[in-house]
DOLUM-913583 format. One record per residue: x, y, z of N, C-alpha, C in turn. Coordinates in steps of 0.2 Angstrom, whole numbers, plus 5000, padded with zeros to 4 digits. Each point is the difference from the previous one (the first is absolute). Layout:
N
PT    n_x    n_y    n_z   ca_x   ca_y   ca_z    c_x    c_y    c_z
PT      X      Y      Z      X      Y      Z      X      Y      Z
...
This chain:
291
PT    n_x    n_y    n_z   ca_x   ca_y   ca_z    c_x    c_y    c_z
PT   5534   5502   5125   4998   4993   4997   4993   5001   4996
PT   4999   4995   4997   4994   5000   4995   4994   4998   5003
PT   4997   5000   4999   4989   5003   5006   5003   4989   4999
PT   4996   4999   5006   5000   4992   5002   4999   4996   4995
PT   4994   5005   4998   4997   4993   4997   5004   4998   4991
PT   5005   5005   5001   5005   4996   4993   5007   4997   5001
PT   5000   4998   5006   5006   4996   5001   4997   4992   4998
PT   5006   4997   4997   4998   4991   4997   4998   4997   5007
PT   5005   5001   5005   4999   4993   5006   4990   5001   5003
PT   5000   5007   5003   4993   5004   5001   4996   4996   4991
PT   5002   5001   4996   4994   5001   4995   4999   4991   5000
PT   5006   4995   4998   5000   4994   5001   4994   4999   5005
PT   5002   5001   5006   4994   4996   5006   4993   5003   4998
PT   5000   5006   4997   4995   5003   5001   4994   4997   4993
PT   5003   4995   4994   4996   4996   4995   4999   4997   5002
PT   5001   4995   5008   5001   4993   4998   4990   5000   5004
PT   4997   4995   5000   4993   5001   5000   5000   4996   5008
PT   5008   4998   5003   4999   4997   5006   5003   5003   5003
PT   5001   5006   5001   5009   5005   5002   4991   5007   5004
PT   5001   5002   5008   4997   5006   5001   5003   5005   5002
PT   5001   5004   5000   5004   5008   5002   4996   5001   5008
PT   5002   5000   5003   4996   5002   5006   4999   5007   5003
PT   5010   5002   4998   5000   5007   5002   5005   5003   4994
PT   4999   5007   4996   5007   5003   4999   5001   5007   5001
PT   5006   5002   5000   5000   5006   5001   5008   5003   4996
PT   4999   5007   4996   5007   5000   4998   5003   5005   5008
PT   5004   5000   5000   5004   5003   5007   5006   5006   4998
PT   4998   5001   4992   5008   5007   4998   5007   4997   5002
PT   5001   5004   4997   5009   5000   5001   5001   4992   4996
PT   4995   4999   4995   5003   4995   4994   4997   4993   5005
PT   4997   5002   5006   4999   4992   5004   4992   5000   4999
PT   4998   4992   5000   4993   4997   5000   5000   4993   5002
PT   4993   5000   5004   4999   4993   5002   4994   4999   4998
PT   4998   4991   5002   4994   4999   5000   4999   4991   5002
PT   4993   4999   5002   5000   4994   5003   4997   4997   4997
PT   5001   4992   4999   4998   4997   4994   4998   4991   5005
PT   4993   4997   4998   5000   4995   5002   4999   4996   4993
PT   5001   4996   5000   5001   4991   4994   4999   4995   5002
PT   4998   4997   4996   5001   4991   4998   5000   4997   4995
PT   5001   4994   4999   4999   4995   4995   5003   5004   4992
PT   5007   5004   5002   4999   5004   4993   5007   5000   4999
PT   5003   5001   4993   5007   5003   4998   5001   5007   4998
PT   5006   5002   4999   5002   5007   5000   5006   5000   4996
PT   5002   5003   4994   5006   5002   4996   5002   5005   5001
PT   5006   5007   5003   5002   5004   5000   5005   4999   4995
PT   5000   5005   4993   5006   5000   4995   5001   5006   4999
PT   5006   5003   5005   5004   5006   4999   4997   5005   5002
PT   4997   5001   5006   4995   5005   5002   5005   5007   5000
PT   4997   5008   4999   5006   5003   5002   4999   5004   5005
PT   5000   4998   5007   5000   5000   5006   5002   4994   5003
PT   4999   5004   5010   5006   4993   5003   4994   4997   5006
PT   5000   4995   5001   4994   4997   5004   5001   4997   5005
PT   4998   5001   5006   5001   4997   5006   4994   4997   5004
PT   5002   4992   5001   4993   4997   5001   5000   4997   5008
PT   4996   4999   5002   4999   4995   5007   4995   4999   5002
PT   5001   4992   5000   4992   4996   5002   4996   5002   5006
PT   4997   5004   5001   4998   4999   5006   4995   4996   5001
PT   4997   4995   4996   4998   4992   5002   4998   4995   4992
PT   5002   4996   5004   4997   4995   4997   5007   5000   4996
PT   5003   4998   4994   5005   4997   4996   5003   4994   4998
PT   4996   4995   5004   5008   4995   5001   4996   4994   4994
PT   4997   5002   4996   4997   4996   4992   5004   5006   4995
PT   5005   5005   5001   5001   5005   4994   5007   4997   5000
PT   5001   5000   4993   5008   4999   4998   5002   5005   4993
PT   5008   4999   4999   4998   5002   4994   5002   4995   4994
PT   4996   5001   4994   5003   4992   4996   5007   4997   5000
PT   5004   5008   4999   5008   4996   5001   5002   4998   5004
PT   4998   5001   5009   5000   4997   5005   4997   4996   5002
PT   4996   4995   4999   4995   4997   5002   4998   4996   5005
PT   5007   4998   5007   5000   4997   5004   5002   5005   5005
PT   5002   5007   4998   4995   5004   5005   4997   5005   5002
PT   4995   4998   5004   4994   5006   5001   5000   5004   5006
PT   4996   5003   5000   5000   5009   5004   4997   4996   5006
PT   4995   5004   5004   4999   5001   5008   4999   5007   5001
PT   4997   5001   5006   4997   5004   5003   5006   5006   5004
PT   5002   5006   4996   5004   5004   5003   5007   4998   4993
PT   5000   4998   4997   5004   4999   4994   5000   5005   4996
PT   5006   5002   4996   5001   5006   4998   5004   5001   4991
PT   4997   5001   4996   5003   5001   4993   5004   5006   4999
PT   5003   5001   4996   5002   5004   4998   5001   5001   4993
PT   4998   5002   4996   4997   5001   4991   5003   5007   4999
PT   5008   4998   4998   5002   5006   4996   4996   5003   4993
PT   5003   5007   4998   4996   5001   4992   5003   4997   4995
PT   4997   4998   4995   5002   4996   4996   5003   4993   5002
PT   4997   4996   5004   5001   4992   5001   4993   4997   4998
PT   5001   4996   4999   4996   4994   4998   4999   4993   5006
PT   4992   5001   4999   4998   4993   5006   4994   4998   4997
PT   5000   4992   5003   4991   4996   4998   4999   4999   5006
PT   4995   5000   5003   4996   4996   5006   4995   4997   4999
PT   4998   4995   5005   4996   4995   5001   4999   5001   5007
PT   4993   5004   5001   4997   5000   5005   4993   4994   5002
PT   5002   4997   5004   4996   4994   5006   4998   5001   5004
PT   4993   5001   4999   4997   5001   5009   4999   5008   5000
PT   5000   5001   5006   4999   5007   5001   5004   5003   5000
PT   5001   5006   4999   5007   5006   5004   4998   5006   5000
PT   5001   5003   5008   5000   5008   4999   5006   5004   4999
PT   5000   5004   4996   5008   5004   4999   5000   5007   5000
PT   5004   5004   5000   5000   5007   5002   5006   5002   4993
PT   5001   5004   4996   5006   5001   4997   5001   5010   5001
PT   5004   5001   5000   5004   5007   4998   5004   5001   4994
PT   4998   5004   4997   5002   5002   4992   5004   5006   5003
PT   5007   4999   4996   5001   5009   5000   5006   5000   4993
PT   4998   5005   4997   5006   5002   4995   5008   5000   4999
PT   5002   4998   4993   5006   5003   5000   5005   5005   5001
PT   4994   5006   5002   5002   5005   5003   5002   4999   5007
PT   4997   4996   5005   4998   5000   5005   5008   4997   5000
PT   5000   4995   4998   5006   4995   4999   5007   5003   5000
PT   5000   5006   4996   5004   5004   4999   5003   5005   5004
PT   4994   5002   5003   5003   5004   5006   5003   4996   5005
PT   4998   4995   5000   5000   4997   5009   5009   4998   4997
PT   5002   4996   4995   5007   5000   4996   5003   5006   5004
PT   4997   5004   4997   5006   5008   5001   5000   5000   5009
PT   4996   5001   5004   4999   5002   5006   5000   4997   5004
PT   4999   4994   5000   5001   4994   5005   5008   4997   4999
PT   5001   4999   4994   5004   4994   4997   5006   5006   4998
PT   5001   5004   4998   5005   5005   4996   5002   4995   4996
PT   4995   4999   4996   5004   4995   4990   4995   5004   4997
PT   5002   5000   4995   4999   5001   4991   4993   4993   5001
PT   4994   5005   4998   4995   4991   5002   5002   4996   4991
PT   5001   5003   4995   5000   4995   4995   5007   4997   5002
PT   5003   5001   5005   5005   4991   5001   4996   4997   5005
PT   4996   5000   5004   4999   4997   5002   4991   4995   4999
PT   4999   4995   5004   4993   4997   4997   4998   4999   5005
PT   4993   4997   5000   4995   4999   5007   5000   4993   5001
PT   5003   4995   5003   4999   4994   5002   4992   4997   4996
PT   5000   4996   4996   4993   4996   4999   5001   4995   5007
PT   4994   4999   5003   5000   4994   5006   4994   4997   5000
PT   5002   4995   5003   4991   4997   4999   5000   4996   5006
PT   4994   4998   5005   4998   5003   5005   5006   4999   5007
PT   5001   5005   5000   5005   5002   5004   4997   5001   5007
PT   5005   4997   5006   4997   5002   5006   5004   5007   5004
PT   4995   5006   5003   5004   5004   5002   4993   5003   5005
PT   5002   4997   5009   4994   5004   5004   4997   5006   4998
PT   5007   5006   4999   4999   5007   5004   4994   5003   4993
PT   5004   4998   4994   4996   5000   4993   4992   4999   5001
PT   4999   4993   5002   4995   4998   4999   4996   5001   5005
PT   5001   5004   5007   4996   5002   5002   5000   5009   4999
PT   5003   5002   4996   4998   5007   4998   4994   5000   4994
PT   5002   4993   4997   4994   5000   4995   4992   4998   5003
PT   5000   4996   5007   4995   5000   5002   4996   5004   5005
PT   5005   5005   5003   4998   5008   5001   4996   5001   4994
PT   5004   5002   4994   4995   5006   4996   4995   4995   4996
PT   4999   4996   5001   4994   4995   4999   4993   5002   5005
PT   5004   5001   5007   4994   5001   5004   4997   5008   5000
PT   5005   5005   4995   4998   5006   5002   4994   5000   4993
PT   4996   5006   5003   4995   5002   4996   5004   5006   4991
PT   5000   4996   4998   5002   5005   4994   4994   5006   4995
PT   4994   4999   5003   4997   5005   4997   4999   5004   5006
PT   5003   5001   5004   4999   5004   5007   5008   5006   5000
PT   4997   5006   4997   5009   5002   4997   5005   4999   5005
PT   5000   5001   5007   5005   5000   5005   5004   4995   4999
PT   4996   4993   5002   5001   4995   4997   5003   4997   4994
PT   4998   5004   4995   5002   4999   4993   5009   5000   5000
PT   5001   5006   5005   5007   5005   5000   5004   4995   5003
PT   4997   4997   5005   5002   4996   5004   5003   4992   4996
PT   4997   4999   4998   5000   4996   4994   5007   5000   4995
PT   5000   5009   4999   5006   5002   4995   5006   4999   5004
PT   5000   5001   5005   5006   5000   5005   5004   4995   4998
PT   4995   4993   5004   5001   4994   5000   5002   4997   4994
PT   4997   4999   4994   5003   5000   4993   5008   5002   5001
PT   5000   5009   5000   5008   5000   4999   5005   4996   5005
PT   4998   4998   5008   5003   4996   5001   5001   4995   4998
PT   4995   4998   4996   5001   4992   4996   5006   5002   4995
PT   4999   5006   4996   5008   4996   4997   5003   5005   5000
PT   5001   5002   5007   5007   5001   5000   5002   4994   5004
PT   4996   4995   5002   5004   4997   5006   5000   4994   4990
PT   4997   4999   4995   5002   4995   4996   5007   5005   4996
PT   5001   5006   5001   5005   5001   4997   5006   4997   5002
PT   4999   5003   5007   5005   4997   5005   5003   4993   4998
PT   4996   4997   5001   5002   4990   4999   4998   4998   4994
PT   5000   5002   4994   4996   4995   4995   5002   5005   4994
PT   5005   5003   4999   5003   5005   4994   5009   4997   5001
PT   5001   4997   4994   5006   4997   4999   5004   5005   4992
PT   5005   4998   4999   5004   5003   4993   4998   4995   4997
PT   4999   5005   4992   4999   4997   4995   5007   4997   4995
PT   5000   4992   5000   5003   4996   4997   5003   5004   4994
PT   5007   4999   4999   5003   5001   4993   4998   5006   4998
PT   4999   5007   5003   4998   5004   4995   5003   5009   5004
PT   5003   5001   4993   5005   5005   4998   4997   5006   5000
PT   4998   5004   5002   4999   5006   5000   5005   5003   4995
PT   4993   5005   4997   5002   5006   4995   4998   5005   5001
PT   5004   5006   5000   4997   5007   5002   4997   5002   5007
PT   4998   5004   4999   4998   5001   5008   5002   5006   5003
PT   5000   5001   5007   5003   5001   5004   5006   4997   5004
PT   5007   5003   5002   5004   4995   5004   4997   5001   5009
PT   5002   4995   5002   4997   5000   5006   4999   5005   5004
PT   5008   5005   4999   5003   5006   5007   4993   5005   4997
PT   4999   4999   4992   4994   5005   5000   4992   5000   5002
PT   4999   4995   4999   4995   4997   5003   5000   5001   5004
PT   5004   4999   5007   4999   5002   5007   5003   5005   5002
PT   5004   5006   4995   4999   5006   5001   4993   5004   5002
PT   4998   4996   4991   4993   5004   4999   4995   4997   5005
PT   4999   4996   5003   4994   4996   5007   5004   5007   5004
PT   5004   5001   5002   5001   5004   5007   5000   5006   4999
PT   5000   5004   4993   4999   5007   4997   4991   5000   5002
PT   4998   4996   4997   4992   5000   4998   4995   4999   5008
PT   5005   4997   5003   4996   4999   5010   5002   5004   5003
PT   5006   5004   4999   5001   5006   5004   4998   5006   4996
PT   4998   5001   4996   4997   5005   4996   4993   5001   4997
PT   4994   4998   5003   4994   4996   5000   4996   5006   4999
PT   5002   5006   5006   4997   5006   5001   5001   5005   4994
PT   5006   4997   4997   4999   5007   4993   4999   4997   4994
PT   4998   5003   4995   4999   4999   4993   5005   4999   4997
PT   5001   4994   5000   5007   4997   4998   4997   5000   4992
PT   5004   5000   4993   5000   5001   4996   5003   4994   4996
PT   4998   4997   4993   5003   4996   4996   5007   5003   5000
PT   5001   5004   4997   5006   5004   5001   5006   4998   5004
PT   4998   5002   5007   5005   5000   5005   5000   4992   5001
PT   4996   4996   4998   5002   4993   5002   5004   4996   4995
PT   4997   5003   4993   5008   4997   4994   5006   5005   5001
PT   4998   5007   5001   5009   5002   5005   5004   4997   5003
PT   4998   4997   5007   5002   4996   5003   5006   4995   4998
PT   4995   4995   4994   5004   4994   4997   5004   5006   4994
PT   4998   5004   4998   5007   5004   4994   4996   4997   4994
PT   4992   4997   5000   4999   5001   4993   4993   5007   4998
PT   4999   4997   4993   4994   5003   4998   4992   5000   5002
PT   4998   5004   5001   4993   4998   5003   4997   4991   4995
PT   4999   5001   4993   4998   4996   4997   5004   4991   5004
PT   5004   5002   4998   5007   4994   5001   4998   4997   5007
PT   5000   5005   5004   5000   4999   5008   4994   4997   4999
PT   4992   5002   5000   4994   4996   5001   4999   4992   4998
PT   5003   5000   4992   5002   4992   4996   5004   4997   5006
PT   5004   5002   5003   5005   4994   5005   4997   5002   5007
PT   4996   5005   5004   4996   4998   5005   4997   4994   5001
PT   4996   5000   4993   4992   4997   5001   5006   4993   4998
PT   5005   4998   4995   5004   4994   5002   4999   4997   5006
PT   5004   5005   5004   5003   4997   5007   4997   4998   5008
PT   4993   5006   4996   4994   5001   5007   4994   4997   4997
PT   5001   4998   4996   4993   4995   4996   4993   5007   5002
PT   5001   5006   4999   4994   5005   5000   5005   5006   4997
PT   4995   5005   4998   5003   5004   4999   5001   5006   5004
PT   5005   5006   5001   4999   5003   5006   4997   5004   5003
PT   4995   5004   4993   4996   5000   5006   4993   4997   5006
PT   4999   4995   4996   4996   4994   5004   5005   4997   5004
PT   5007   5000   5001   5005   5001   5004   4999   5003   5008
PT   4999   5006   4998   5000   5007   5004   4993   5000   5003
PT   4996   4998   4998   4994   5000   5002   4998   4996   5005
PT   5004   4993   4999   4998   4995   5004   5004   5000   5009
PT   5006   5001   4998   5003   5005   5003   4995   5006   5005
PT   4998   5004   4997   4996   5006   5005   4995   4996   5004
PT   4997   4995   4997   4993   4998   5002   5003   4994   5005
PT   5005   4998   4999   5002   4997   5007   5005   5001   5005
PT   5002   5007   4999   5000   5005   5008   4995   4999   5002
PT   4994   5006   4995   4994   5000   5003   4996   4995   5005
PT   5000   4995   4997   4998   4995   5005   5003   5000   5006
PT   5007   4998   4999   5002   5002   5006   5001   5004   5005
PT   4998   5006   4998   4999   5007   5002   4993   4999   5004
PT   4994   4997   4997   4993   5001   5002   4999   4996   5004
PT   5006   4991   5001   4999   4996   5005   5004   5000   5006
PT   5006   5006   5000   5002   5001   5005   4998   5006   5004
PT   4997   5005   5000   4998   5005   5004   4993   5002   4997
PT   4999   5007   5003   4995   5007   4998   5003   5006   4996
PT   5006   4999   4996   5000   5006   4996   4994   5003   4997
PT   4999   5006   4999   4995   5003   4993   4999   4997   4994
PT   4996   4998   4997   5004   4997   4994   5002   5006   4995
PT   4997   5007   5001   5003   5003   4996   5009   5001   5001
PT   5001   4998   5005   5008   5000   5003   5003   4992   4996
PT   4996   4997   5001   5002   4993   4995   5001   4999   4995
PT   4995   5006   4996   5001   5000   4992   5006   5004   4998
PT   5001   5005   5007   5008   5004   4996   5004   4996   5003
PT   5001   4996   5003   5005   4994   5003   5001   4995   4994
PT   4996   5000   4996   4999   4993   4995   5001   5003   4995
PT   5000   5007   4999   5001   5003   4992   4993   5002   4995
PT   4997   4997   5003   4992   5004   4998   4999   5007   4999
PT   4997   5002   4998   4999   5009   4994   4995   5000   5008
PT   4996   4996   5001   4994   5005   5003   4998   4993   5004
PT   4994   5001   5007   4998   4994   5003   4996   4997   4994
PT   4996   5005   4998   4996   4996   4994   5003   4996   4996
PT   5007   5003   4997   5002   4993   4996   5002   4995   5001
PT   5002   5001   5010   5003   4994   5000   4994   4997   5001
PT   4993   5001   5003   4995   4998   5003   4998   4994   4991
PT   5000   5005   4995   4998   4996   4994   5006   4995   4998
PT   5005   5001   5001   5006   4995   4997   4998   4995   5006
PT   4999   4999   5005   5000   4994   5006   4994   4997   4998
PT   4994   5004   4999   4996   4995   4999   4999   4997   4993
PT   5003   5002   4992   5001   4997   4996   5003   4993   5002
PT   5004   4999   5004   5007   4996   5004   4998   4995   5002
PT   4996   5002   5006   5000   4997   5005   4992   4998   5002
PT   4996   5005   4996   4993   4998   5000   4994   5003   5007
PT   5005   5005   5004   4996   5002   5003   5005   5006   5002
PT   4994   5006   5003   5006   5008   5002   5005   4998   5005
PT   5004   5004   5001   5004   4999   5007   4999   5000   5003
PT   4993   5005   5002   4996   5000   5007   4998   4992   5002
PT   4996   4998   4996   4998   4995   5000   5006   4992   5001
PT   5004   5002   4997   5005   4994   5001   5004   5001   5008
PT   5001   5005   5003   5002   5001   5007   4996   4998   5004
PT   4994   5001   4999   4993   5000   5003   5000   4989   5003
PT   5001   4999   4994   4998   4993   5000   5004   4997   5002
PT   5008   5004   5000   5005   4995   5004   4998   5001   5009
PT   4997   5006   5001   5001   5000   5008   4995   4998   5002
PT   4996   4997   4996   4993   4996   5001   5001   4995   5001
């Protein structure tokens, strides 16, 4: 995902001269949040390219948005701002709100691995405030964690991901009237998902991945990145780094054991690919979960 501070929804709040950021933090793996209090102010979001998830943790109930205008938000209320939608608001009174950013990519993945679609059929539900306990108090967990505190930080990133998968889970519909062209066909799709998770430990090859389906290297990576909205090796990658986590949240392996489990050349590379990723070593991300 792109550094915080150049997402529209983030830059939006961030001109308005009655809008304050209290906290942000980018969290890796394409995910960001931050906490923002307001009043007495309006907001245009036109076609952001990221997806935004928002909840009042107070104050709300003078926010509408112009097309709506008979009705407003509340305290534990929940948005959902796909990329590329359009909104106006009208904020009344006071509101404190918490939002989570995360990428097309992120979006992408969670399609393939959660959901088994092709994400360019499917879409992200636009909603405006939506009521959902378990959501809305995940988002006031990681309100109360310290995010310049790295354990915390990590803590934080966890939380996030469970935000959307749990918004992939219930808020991801098909997209209306629309014909796919080219690609991959399903059976290969989730050939290649079950090639690429049982085979994580070796140095899988562009190669033997467009073998698989019977095309050309070139040909093959044009209709991967179709059907997996990434390309594959930011595929593969994404893939290793969530063993790994998994790997470092369930036991005490080595990590140099983790790194040949995950397909890593060396601990150090995996150590510098995770924390590229994910924003802190591995050591340090196991550390904070048993904390």
């Amino acid at each position: 995902m792109p550094a915080l501070e150049t997402l529209q929804v983030f830059q939006s709040l961030n001109r308005s001269p009655n809008a304050r950021l209290e906290a942000c933090a980018e969290l890796g793996d394409g995910l960001s949040a931050a906490v923002w209090s307001n009043h007495h102010d309006a907001q245009d979001y036109q076609a952001p390219d990221h997806h935004t998830l928002s909840c009042y943790i107070g104050g709300g109930t003078g926010t509408f948005r112009r097309d709506q205008p008979g009705t407003k938000g509340g305290p534990d209320k929940l948005c959902i701002l796909p990329a590329e939608h359009q909104s106006a608001w009208v904020i009344n009174g006071e509101i404190r709100l918490a939002h989570v950013y995360f990428s097309p990519e992120q979006f992408a993945l969670g399609c393939v691995t959660l959901l088994d679609r092709e994400p360019r059929a499917l879409q992200l539900r636009e909603s405006t405030f939506l009521e959902d306990a378990a959501q809305a108090r995940r988002f006031h967990q990681l309100v109360a964690l310290n995010w310049h505190e790295p354990a915390e930080r990590l803590l934080t990133s966890s939380l996030a991901h469970e935000m959307l998968s749990h918004t992939l889970l219930g808020q991801v519909g098909a997209r209306d009237g629309l014909r796919l062209k080219g690609g991959l066909a399903a059976y290969q799709r989730r050939l290649l998902t079950a090639y690429i998770d049982h085979h994580l430990e070796d140095a899988i090859s562009l190669g033997q991945l467009a073998g698989l389906c019977a095309l050309s290297e070139y040909h093959f990576a044009r209709m991967f990145r179709q059907s997996f909205g990434l390309p594959p090796h930011q595929y593969l990658l994404a893939r290793r780094l969530a063993r790994a986590q998994a790997l470092l949240r369930g036991g005490a392996l080595p990590l140099s054991e983790i790194a040949w489990m995950c397909g890593f050349s060396s601990a150090s590379h995996f150590t510098h690919r995770f924390r590229q990723a994910v924003g802190a070593t591995p050591g340090e991300y196991r550390q904070a979960l048993r904390t």
